[in-house]
C-alpha positions as protocol buffer text, in pm:
chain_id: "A"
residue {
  index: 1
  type: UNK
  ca { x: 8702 y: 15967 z: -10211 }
}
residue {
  index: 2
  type: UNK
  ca { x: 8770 y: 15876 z: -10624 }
}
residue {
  index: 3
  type: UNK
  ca { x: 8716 y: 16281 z: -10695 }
}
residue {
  index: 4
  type: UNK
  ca { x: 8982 y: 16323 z: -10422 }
}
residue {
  index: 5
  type: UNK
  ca { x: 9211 y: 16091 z: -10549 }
}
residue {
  index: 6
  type: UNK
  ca { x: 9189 y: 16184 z: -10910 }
}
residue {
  index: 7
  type: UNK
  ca { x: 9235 y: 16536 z: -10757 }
}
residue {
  index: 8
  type: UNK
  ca { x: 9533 y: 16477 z: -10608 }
}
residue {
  index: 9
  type: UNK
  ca { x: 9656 y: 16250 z: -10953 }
}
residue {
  index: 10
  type: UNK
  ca { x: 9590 y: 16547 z: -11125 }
}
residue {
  index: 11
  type: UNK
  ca { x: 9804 y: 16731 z: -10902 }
}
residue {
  index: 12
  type: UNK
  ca { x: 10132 y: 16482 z: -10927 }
}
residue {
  index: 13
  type: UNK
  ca { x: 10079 y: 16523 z: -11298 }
}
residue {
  index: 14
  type: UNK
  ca { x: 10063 y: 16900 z: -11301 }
}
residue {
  index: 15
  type: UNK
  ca { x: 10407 y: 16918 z: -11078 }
}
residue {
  index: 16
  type: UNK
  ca { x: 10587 y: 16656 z: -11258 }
}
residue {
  index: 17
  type: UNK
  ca { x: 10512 y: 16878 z: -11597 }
}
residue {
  index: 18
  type: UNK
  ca { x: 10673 y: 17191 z: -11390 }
}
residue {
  index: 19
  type: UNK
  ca { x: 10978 y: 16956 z: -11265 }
}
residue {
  index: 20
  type: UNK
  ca { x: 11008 y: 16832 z: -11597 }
}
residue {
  index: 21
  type: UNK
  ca { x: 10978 y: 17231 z: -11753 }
}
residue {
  index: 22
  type: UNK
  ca { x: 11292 y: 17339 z: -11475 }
}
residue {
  index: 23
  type: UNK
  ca { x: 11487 y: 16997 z: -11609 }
}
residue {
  index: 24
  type: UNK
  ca { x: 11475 y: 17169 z: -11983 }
}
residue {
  index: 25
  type: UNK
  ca { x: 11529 y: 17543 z: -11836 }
}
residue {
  index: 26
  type: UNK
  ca { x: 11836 y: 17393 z: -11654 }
}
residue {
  index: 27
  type: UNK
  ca { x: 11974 y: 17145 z: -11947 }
}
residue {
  index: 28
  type: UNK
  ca { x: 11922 y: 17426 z: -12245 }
}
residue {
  index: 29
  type: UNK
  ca { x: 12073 y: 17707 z: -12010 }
}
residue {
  index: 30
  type: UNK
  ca { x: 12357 y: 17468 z: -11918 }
}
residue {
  index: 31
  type: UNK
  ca { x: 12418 y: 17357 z: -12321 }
}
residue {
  index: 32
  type: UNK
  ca { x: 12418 y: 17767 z: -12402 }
}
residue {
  index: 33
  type: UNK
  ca { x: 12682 y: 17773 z: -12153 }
}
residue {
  index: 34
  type: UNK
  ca { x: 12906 y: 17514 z: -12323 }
}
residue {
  index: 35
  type: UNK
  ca { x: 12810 y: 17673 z: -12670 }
}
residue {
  index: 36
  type: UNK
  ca { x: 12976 y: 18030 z: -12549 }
}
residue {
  index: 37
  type: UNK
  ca { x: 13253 y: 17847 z: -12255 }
}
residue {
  index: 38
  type: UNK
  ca { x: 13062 y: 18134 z: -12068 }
}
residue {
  index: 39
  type: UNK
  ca { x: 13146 y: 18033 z: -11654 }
}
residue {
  index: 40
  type: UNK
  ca { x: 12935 y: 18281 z: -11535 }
}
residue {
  index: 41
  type: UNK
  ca { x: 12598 y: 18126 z: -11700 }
}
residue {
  index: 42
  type: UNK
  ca { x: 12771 y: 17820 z: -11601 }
}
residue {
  index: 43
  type: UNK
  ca { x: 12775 y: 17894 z: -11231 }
}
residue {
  index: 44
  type: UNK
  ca { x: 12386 y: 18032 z: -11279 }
}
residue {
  index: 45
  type: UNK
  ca { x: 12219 y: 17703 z: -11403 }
}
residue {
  index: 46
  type: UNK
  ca { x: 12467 y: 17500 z: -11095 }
}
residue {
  index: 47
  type: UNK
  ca { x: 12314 y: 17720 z: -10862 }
}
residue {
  index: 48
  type: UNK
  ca { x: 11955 y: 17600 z: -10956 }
}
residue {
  index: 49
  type: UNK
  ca { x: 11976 y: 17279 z: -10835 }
}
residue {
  index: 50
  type: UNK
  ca { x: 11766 y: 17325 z: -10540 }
}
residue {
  index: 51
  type: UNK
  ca { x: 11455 y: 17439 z: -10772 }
}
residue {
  index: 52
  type: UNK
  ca { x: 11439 y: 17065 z: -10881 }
}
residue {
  index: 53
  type: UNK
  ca { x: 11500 y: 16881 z: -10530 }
}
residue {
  index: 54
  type: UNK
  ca { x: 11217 y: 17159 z: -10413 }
}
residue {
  index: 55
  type: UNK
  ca { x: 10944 y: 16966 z: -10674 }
}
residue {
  index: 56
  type: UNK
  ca { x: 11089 y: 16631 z: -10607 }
}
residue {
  index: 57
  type: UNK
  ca { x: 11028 y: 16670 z: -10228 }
}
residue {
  index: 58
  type: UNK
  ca { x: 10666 y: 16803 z: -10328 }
}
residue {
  index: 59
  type: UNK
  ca { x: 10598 y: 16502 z: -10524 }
}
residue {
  index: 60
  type: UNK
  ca { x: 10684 y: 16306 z: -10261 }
}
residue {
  index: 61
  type: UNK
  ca { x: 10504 y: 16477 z: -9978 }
}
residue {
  index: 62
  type: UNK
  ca { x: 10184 y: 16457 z: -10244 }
}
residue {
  index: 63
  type: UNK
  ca { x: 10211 y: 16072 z: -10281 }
}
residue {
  index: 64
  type: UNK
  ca { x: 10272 y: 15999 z: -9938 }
}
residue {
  index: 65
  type: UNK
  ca { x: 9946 y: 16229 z: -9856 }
}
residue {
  index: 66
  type: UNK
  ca { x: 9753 y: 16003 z: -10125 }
}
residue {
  index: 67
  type: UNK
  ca { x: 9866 y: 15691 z: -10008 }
}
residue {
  index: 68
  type: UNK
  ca { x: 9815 y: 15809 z: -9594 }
}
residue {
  index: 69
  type: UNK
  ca { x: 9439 y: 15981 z: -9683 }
}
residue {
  index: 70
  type: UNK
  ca { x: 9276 y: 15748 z: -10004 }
}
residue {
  index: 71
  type: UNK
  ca { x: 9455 y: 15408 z: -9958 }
}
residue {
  index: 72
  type: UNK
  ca { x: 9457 y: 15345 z: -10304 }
}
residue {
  index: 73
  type: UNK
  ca { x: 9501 y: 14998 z: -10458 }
}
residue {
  index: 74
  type: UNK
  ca { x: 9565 y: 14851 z: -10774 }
}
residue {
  index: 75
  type: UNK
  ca { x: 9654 y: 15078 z: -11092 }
}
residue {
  index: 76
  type: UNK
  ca { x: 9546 y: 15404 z: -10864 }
}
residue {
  index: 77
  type: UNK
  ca { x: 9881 y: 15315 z: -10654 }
}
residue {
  index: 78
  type: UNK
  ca { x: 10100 y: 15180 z: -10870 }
}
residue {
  index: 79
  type: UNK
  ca { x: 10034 y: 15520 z: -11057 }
}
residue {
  index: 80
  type: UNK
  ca { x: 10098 y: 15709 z: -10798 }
}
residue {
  index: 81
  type: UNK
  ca { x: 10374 y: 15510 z: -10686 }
}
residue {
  index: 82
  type: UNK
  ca { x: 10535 y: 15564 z: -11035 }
}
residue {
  index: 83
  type: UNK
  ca { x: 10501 y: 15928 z: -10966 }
}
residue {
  index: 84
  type: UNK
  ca { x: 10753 y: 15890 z: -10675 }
}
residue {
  index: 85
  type: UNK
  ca { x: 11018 y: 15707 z: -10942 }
}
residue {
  index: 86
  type: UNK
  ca { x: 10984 y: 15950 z: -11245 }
}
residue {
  index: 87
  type: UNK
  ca { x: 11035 y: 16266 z: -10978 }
}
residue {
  index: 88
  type: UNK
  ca { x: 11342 y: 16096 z: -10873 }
}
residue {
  index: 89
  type: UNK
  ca { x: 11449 y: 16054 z: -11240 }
}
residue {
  index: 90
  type: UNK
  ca { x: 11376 y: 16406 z: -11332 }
}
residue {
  index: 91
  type: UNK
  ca { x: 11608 y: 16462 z: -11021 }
}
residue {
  index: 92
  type: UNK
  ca { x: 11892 y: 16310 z: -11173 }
}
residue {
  index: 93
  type: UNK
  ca { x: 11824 y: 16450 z: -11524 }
}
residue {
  index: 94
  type: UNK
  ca { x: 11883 y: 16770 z: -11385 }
}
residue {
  index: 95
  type: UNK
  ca { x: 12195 y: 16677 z: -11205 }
}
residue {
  index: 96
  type: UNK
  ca { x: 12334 y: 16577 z: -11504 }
}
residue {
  index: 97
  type: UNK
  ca { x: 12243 y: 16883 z: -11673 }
}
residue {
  index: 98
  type: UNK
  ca { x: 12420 y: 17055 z: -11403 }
}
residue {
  index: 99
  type: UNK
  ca { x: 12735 y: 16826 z: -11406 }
}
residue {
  index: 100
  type: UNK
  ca { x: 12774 y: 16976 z: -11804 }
}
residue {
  index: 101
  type: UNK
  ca { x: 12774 y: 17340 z: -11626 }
}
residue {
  index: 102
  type: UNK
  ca { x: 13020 y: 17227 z: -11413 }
}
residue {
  index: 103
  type: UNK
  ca { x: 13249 y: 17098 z: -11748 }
}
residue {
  index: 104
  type: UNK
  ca { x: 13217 y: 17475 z: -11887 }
}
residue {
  index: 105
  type: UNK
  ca { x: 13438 y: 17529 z: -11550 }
}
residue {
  index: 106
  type: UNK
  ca { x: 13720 y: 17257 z: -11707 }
}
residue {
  index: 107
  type: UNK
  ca { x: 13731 y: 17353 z: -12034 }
}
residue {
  index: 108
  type: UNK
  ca { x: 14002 y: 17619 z: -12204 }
}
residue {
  index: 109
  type: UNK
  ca { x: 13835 y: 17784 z: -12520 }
}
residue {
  index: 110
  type: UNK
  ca { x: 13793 y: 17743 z: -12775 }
}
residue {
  index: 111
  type: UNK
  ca { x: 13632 y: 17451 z: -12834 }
}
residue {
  index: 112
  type: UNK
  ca { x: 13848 y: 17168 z: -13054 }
}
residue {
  index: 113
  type: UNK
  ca { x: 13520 y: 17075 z: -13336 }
}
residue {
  index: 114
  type: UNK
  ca { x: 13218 y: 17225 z: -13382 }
}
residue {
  index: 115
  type: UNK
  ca { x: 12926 y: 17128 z: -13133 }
}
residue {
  index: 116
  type: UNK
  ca { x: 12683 y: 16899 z: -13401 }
}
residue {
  index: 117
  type: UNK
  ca { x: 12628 y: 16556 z: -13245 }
}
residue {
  index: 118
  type: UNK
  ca { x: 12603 y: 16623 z: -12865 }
}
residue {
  index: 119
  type: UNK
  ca { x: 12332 y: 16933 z: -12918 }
}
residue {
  index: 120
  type: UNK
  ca { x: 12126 y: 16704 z: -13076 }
}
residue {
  index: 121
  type: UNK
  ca { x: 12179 y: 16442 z: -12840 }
}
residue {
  index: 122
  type: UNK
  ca { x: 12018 y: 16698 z: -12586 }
}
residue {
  index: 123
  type: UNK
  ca { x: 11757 y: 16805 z: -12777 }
}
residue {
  index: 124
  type: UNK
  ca { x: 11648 y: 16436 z: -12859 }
}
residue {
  index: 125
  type: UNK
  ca { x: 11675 y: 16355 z: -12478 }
}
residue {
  index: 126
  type: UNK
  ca { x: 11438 y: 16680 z: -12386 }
}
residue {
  index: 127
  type: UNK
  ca { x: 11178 y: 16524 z: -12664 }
}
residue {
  index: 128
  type: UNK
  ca { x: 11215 y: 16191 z: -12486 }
}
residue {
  index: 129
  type: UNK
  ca { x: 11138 y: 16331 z: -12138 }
}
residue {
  index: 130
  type: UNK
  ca { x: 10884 y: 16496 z: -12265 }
}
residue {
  index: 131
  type: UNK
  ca { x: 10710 y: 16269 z: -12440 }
}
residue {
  index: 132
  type: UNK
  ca { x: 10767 y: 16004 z: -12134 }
}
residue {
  index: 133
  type: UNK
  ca { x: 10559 y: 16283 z: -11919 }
}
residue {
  index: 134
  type: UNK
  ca { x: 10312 y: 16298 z: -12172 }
}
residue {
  index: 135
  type: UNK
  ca { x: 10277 y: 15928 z: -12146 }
}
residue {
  index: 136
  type: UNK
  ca { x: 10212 y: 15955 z: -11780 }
}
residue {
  index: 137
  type: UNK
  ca { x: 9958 y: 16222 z: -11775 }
}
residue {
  index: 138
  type: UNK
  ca { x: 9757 y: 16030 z: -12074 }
}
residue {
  index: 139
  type: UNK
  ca { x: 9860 y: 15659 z: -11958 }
}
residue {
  index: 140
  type: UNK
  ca { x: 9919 y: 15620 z: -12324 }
}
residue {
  index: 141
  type: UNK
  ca { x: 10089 y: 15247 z: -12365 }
}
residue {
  index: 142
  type: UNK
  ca { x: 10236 y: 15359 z: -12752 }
}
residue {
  index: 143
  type: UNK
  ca { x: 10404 y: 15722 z: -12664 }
}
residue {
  index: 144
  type: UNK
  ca { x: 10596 y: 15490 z: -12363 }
}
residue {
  index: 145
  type: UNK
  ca { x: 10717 y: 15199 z: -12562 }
}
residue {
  index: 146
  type: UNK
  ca { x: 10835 y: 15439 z: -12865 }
}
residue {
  index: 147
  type: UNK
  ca { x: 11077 y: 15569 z: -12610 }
}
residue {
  index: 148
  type: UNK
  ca { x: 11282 y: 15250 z: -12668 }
}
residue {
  index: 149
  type: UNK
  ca { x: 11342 y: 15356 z: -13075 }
}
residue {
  index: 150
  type: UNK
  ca { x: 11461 y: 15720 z: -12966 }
}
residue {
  index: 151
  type: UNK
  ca { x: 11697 y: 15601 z: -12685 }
}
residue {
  index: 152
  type: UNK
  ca { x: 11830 y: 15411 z: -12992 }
}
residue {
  index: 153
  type: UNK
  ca { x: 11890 y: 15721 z: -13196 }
}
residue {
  index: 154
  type: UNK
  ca { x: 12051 y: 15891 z: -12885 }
}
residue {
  index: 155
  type: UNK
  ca { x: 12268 y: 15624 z: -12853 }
}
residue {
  index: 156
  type: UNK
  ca { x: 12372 y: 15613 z: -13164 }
}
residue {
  index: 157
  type: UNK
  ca { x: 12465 y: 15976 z: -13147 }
}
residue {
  index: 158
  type: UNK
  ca { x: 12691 y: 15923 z: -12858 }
}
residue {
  index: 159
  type: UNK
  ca { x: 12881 y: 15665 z: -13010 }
}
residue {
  index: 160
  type: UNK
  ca { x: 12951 y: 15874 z: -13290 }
}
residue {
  index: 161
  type: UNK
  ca { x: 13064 y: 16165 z: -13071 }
}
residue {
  index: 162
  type: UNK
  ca { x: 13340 y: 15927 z: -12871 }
}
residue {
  index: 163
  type: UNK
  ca { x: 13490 y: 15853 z: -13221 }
}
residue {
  index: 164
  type: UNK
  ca { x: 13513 y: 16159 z: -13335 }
}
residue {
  index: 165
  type: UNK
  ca { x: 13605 y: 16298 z: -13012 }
}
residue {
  index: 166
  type: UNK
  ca { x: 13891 y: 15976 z: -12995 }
}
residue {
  index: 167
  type: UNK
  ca { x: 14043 y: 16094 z: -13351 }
}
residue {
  index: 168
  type: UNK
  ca { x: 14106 y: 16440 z: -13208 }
}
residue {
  index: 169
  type: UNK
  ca { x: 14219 y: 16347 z: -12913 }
}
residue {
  index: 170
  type: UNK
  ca { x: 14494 y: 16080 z: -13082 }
}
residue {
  index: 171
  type: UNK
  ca { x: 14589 y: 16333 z: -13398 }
}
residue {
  index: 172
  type: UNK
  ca { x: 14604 y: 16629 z: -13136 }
}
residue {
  index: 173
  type: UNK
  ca { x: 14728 y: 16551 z: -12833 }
}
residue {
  index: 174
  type: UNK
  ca { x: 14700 y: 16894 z: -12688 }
}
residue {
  index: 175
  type: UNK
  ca { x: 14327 y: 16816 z: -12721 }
}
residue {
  index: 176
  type: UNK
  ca { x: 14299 y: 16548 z: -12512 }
}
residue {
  index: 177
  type: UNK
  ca { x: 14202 y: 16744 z: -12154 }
}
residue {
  index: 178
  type: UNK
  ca { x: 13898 y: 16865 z: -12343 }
}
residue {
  index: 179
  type: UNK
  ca { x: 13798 y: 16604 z: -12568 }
}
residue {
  index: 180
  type: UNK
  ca { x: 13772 y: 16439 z: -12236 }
}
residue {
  index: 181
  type: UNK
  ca { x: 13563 y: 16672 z: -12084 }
}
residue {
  index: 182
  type: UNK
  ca { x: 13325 y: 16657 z: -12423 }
}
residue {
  index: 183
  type: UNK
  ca { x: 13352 y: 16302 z: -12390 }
}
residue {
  index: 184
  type: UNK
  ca { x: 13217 y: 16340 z: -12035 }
}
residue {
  index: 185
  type: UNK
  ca { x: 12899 y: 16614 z: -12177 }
}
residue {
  index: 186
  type: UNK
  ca { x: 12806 y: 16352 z: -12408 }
}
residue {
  index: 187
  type: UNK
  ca { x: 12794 y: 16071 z: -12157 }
}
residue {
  index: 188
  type: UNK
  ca { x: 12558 y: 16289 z: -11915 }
}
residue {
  index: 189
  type: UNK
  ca { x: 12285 y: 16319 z: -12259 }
}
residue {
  index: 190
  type: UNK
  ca { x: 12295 y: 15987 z: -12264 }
}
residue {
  index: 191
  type: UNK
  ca { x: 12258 y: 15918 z: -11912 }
}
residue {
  index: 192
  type: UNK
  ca { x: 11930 y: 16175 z: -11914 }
}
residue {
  index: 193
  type: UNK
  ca { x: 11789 y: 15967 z: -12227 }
}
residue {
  index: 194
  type: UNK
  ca { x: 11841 y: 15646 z: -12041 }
}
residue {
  index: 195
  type: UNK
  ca { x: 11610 y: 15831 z: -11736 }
}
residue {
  index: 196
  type: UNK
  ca { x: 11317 y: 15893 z: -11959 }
}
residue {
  index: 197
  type: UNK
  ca { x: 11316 y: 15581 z: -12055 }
}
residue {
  index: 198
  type: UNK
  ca { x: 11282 y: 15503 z: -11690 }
}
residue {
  index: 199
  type: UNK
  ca { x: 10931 y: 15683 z: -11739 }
}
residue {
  index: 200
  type: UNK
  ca { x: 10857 y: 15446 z: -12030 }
}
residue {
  index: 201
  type: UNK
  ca { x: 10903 y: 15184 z: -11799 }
}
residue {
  index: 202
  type: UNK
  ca { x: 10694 y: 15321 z: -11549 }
}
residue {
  index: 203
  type: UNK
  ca { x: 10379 y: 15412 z: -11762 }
}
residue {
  index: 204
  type: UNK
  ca { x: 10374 y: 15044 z: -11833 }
}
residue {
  index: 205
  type: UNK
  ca { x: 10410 y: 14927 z: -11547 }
}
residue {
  index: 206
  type: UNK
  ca { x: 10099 y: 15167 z: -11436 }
}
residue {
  index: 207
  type: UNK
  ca { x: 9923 y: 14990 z: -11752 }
}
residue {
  index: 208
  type: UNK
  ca { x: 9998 y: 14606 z: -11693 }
}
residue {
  index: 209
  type: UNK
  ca { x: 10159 y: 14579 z: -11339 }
}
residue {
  index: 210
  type: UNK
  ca { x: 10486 y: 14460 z: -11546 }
}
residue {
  index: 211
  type: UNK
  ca { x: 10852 y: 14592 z: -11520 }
}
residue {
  index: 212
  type: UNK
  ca { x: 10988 y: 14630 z: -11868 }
}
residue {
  index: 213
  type: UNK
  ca { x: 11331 y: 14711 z: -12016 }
}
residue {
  index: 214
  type: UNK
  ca { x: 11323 y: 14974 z: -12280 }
}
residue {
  index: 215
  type: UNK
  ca { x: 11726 y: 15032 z: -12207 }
}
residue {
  index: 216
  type: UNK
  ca { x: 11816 y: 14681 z: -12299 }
}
């Protein structure tokens, strides 16, 4: 029965690497799109929505299986209960990745200041996804916590993107439907750095059965 249920651990771990692999696919597909204001690669990455749901619904069906078959107890099911959670996150990550394709729909070209800020808000949320997945697979108590210092940095980021994005809008009025609409990508990075966080959260609570705020 324990070689079954690390099996099947092993398993929620190997499909919440590919969910979390489709989340960067979809999020670096959807940021090209706002690069170029190309719709058409905008409509591709809204379309691929389902991939994600497809893996969440997996990770569920696994868990439940686990739970029904090996009745785990203790850390075995709060891990595997955590699995549920961070497939749920990954979820909404990639809705919000998808919600920026839908912006490239909004916006009329060309774009009022250079993209800076708000690609490396993405890129720091991808590392902290990452690194939150990593933290599951290895139950490692240090990669999870660190998440709080780089949800820091993101945040940081996005607060300098809504000023700059507020003295355009004010000193060019004509700017202000799509410094809106920037306003709005740069929100959604946030938003998918607050979810891997989430992860954080839940690799400690595998580790010491306690809920902790790495958002606050």
């Amino acid at each position: 029965m324990r070689q079954t249920l690390n099996e099947g651990q092993q398993v929620l771990t190997t499909l919440l690497k590919e969910m979390g692999a489709e989340v960067t696919r979809i999020l670096q597909g959807s940021m090209k799109a706002l690069y170029s204001l190309d719709r058409t690669q905008a409509e591709y990455w809204i379309s691929e929505d389902q991939k994600v749901n497809d893996y969440e619904r997996q990770v569920d069906d696994e868990c439940v299986l686990l739970i029904a078959t090996q009745q785990p107890v203790a850390k075995d099911l709060r891990k595997i209960i955590s699995a549920m959670k961070i497939s749920t996150d990954l979820e909404r990550m990639a809705d919000l990745a998808i919600d920026i394709a839908k912006i490239v729909r909004r916006i009329e070209g060309p774009l009022c200041k250079p993209l800076i800020d708000i690609p490396c808000m993405a890129e720091e949320a991808l590392k902290m996804m990452n690194q939150g997945l990593e933290a599951y697979s290895r139950e490692d108590m240090v990669l999870a916590q660190n998440l709080a210092e780089l949800d820091d940095a993101v945040d940081h980021l996005y607060n300098q993107v809504v000023r700059d994005l507020l003295i355009i809008m004010t000193q060019e009025p004509n700017n202000l439907d799509q410094g809106m609409h920037l306003t709005f990508v740069a929100r959604y990075l946030e938003r998918i750095a607050d979810h891997a966080t989430n992860i954080g959260e839940n690799v400690i609570y595998i580790a010491t059965a306690e809920r902790k705020d790495l958002n606050s």
